[in-house]
C-alpha positions in Angstrom: -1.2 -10.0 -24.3 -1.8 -12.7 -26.4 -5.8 -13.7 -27.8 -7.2 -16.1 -25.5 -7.1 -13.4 -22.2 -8.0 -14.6 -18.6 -9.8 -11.8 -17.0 -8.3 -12.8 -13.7 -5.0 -12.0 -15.3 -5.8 -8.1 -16.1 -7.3 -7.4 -12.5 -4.5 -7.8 -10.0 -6.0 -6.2 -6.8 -8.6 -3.5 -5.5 -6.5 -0.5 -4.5 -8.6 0.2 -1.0 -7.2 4.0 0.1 -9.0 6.8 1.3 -9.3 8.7 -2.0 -10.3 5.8 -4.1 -12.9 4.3 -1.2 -14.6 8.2 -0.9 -14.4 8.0 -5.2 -16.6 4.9 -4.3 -19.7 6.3 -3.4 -19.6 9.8 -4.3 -18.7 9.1 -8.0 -19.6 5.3 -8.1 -15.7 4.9 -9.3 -13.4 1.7 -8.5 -9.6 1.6 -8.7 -7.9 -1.5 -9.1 -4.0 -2.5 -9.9 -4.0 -3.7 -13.7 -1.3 -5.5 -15.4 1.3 -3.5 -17.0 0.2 -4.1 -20.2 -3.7 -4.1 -19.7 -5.5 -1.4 -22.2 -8.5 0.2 -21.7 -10.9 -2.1 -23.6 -9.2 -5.3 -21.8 -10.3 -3.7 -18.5 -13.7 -3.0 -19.3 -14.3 -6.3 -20.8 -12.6 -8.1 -17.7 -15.1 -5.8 -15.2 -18.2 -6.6 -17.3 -17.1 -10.2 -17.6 -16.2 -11.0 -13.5 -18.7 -9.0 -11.9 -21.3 -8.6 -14.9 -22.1 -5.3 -14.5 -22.0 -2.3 -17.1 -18.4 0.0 -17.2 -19.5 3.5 -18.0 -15.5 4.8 -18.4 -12.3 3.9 -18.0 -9.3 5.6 -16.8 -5.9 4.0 -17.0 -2.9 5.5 -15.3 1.1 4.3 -15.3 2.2 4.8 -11.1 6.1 5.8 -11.1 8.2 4.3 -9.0 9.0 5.5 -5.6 12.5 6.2 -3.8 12.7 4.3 -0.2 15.1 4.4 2.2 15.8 2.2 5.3 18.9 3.3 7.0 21.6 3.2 5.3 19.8 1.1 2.4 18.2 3.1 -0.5 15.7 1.4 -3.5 13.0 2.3 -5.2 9.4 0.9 -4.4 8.6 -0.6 -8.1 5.6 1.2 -10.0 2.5 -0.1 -11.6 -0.2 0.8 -13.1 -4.0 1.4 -12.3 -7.3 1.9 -13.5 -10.0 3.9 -12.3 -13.3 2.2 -13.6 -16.8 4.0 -13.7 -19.9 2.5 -13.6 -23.4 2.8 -15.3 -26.1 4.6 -12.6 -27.3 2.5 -10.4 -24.6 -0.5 -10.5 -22.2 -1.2 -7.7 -19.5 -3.8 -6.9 -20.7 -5.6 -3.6 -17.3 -7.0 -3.2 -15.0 -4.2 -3.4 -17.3 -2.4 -1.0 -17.3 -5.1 1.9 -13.1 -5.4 1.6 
């Protein structure tokens, strides 16, 4: 990633499942889809920066690729890769929570 990051450009999506929504209010923990390339740091800074709020941890993790099938047609589902972000006590994301 070059110097001059757009933090709109790191975040790709909310990933909105049953673990990650329970993760939500039991742990105050959001998982989003990053860019491939996205470290750490870059993550934090782009949570803090959209949503202005303060990132306790971060947990970055590569998602392999899955086989699929449909018929007689096999692929693979293409991987990516996620983040789980913490937040400090008391701070929520209003937005992920509604979707």
């Amino acid at each position: 990633m070059s110097a001059n990051i757009n933090h709109f450009n790191i975040l790709r999506q909310p990933v909105v499942t049953e673990k990650s929504y329970a993760a939500t209010g039991a742990a105050n923990q959001y998982t989003f889809r990053v860019d491939r390339e996205a470290t750490k740091t870059q993550v934090k800074a782009a949570i803090e920066a959209i949503f202005e709020v303060q990132v306790d941890r971060v947990q970055v993790i590569n998602m392999p690729s899955k086989p699929k099938r449909r018929g007689a047609n096999t692929g693979t589902r293409s991987g990516y890769r996620k983040a789980v972000v913490r937040l400090a006590e008391g701070q929520t994301l209003e937005t992920v929570e509604e979707a």
